[in-house]
N, C-alpha and C positions, 0 to 999 in steps of 0.2 A: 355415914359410911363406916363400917367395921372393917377398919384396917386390917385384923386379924385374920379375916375369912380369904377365903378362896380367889373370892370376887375383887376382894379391898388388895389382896396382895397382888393381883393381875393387876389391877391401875395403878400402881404404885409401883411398880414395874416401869408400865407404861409411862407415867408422868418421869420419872427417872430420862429414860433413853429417849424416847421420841422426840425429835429434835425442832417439830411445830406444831401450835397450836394455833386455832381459829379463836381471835378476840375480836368480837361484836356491840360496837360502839352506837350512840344512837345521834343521830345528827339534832339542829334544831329542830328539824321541821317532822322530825317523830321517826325519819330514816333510817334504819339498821345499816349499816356499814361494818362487812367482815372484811376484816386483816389478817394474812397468817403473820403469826411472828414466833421469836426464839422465846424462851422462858426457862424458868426454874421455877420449882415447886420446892418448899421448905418442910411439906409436912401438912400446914396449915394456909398458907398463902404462896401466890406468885409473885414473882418479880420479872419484868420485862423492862427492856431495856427502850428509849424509842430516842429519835432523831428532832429534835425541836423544829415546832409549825409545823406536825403532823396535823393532818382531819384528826385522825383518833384523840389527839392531844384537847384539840377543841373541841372536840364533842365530850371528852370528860371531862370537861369544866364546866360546859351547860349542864351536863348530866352524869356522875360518878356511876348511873347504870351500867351494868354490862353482863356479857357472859363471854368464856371461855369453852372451848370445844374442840375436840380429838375427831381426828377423821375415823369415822365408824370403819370398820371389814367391809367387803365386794360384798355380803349379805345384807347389811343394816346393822351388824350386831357389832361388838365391843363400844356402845355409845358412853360416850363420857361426857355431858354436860357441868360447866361451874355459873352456877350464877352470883353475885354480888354487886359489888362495889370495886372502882379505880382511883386510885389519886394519885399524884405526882407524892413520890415519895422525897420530902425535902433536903430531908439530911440521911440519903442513901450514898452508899457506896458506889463510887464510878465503877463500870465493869472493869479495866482494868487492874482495881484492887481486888474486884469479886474473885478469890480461887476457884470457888463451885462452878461459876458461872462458865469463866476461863476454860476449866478442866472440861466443862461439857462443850462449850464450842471456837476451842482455839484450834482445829482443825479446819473448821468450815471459815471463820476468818482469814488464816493461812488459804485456803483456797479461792476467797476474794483477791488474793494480793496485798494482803495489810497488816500491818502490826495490831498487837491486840491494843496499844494506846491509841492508833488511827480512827481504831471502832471504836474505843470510847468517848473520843471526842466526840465522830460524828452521831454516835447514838450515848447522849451527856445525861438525856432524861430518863430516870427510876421510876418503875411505875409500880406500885403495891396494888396487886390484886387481891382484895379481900372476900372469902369464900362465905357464901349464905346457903345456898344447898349445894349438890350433887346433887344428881341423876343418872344411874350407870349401869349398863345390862349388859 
């Protein structure tokens, strides 16, 4: 992706505000299982935050496959696919140290009813999403 262009500055936009992304995990038994969940984009990789003894959690452990994906426009088009790798980021940052993370969804927490250290407890698990392609029109 050319961050520079037109196109790369429209998803990078995009990954900026959009407040969920579709992450697609695969089960044992060869299953896709999509989850919307919160994120940050760094540039380079995601971070997601997730709830311990999720399916997602176990399926990235049989399998560090995955992809990430933007809900396209009412046409098909703004598609954003990521495909790579997941793993339990070990010595990540709790969200409620994350500022970035804070700064992009301490509202939407606040409208659960919860302190930003509530959320971090109950979502304690860092997931590093590492990016191998894009696909983006």
């Amino acid at each position: 992706m050319d961050w520079n262009s037109a196109e790369g500055k429209k998803l990078a936009e995009r990954l900026r505000t959009e407040m969920v992304i579709w992450l697609t995990t695969v089960q044992p038994d060869g299953m896709p299982t999509p989850t919307p969940v919160w994120f940050l984009w760094d540039g380079e990789c995601f971070l997601i935050y997730s709830q311990p003894g999720t399916f997602k959690l176990r399926n990235l452990v049989a399998n560090p496959k995955a992809s990430l994906n933007l809900n396209s426009d009412e046409w098909g088009d703004s598609v954003a696919v990521f495909t790579g790798e997941i793993a339990v980021e070990e010595h990540g940052l709790p969200a409620v140290e994350n500022t970035a993370y804070l700064e992009k969804y301490r509202e939407r927490i606040k409208n659960f009813q919860i302190t930003p250290e509530i959320f971090s407890k109950d979502y304690s698990v860092p997931l590093r999403f590492l990016v191998k392609k894009i696909r983006a029109w």
